[in-house]
C-alpha positions as CSV (number, residue, x, y, z in Angstrom):
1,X,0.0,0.0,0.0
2,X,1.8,3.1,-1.0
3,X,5.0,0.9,-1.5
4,X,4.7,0.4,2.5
5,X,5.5,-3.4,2.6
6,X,3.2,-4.7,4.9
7,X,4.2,-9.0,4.8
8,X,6.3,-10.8,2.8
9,X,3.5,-13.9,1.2
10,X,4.0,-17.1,-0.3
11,X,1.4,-19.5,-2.2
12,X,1.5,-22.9,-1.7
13,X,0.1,-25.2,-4.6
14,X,-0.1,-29.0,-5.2
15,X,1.7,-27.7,-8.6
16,X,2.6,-24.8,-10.7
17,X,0.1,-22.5,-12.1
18,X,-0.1,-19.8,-14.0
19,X,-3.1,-17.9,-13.6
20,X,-6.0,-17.4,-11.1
21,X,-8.5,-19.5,-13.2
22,X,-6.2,-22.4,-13.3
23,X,-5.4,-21.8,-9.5
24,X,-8.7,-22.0,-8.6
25,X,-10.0,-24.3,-10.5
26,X,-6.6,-26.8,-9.4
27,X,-7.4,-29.6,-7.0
28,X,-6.4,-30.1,-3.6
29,X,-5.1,-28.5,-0.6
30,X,-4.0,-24.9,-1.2
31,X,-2.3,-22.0,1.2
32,X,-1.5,-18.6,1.5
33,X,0.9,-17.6,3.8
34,X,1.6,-13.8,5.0
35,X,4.5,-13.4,7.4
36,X,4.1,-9.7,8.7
37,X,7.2,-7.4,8.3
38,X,5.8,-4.2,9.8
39,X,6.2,-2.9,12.6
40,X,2.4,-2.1,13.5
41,X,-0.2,-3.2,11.2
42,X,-3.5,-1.8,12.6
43,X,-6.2,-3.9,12.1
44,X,-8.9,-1.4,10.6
45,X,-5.5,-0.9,8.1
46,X,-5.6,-5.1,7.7
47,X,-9.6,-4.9,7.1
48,X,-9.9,-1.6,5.2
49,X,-7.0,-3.2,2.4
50,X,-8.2,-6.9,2.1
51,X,-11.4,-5.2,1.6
52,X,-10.6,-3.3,-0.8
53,X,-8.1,-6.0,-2.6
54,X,-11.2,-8.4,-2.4
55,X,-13.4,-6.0,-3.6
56,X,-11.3,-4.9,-6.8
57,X,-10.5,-8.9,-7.8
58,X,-13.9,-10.6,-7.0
59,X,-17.3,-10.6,-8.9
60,X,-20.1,-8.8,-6.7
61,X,-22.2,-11.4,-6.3
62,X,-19.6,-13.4,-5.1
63,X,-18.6,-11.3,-2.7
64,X,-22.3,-10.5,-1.6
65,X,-23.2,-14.2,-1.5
66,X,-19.9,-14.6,1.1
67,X,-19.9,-11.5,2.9
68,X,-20.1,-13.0,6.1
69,X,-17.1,-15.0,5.7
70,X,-15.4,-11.8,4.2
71,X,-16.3,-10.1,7.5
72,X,-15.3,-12.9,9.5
73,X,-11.8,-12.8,7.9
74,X,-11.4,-8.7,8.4
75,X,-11.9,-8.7,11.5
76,X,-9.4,-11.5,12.7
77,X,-7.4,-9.3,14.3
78,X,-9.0,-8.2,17.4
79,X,-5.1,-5.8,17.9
80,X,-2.8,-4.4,15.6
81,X,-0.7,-6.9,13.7
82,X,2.9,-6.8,14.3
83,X,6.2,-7.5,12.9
84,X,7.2,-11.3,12.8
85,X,3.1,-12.6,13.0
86,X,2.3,-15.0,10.8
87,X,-1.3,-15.5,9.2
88,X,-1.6,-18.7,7.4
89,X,-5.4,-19.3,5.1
90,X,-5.7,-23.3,4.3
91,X,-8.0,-24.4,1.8
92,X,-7.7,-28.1,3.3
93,X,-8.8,-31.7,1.5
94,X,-12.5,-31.4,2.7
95,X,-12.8,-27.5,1.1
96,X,-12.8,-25.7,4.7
97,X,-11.2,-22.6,5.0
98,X,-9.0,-22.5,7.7
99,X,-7.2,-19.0,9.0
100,X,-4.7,-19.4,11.5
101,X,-2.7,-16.7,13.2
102,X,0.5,-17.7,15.1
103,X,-0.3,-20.9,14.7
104,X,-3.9,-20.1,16.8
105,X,-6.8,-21.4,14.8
106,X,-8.8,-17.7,14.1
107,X,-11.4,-18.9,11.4
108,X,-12.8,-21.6,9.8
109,X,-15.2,-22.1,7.4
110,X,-17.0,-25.1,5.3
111,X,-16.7,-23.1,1.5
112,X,-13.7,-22.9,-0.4
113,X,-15.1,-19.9,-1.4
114,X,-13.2,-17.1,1.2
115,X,-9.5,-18.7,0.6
116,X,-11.0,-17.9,-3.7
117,X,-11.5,-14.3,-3.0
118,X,-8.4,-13.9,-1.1
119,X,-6.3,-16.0,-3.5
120,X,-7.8,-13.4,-6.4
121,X,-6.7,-10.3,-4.5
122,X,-3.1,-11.8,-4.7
123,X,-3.2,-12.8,-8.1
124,X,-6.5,-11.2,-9.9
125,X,-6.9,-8.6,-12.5
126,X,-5.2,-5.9,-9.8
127,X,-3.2,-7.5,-7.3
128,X,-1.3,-5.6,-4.8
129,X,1.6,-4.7,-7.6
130,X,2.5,-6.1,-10.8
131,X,5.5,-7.6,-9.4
132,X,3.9,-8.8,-6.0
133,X,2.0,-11.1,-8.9
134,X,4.6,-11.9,-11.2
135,X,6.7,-13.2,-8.3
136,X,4.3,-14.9,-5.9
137,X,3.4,-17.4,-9.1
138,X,6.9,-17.9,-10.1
139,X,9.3,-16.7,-7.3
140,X,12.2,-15.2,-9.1
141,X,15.3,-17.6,-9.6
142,X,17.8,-15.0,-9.0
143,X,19.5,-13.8,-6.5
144,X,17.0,-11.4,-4.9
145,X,14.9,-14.2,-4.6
146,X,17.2,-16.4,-2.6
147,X,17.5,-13.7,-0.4
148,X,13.7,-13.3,-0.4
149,X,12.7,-16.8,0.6
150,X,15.3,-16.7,3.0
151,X,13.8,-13.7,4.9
152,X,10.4,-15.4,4.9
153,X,11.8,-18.4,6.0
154,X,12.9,-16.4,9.4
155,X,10.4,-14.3,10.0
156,X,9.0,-16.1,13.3
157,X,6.6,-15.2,16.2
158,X,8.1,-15.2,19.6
159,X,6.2,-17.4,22.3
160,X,5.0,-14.3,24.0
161,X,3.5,-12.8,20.6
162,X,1.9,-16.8,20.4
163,X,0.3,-16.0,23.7
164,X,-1.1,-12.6,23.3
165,X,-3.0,-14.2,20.1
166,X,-4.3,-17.1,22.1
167,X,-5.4,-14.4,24.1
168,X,-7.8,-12.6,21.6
169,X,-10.5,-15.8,22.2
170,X,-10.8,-17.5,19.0
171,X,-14.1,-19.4,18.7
């Protein structure tokens, strides 16, 4: 958002693909992974951009026909986000939705239809930047990349971040 890097994400497939319809369409169990790299990340910021990035990549009626899910996602974080949290969204065998926050179970759902929309904000007609596209479907085999996937690799929660989650009450 304004060039402010936010997280650092990776998308985890069965295989390769290409495009969103192809992605969508593929089989199987699917992730998204967002490993926070700010320092704060308020959570009406979190909301008011995955709104909008849902909004801008998904078909109205879609959207309208999940907007409690879509709500129910926005409004995971119950503080600001911070530097070194990790969000993970499962699409798992049985097509639930599963959103986990430092490793604490936040959201689930029985459609595959939330982890769809957020998928297409990543990699829809306007995902966050050209590039943020270009590289989450085919993470660049250069050096900047190494050093990319390294970074993600370490960005950890502490066991005290771990415990302030588990203190927000998941249901």
């Amino acid at each position: 958002q304004l060039r402010k890097e936010y997280y650092v994400g990776a998308l985890y497939l069965g295989w390769p693909g290409r495009d969103s319809a192809t992605i969508t369409n593929m089989p199987g169990k699917k992730r998204m992974e967002l490993h926070i790299t700010a320092d704060r990340w308020p959570s009406l910021r979190f909301s008011q951009m995955w709104n909008q990035a849902i909004t801008i990549n998904n078909a109205s009626a879609f959207i309208n026909a999940n907007a409690f899910d879509i709500l129910a996602f926005t409004s995971i974080p119950k503080g600001d986000l911070v530097e070194r949290d990790r969000l993970v969204i499962d699409l798992l065998g049985n097509n639930t939705t599963q959103v986990s926050l430092n490793g604490v179970v936040a959201l689930r759902t029985s459609s595959p239809d939330l982890f769809t929309m957020l998928v297409n904000a990543w990699i829809g007609p306007r995902p966050p930047t050209s590039e943020f596209k270009r590289d989450i479907l085919d993470l660049p085999k250069s050096q900047a990349g190494t050093d990319l996937a390294a970074r993600y690799e370490n960005i950890r929660p502490s066991d005290a971040r771990k415990k302030v989650i588990a203190g927000w009450g998941f249901k």
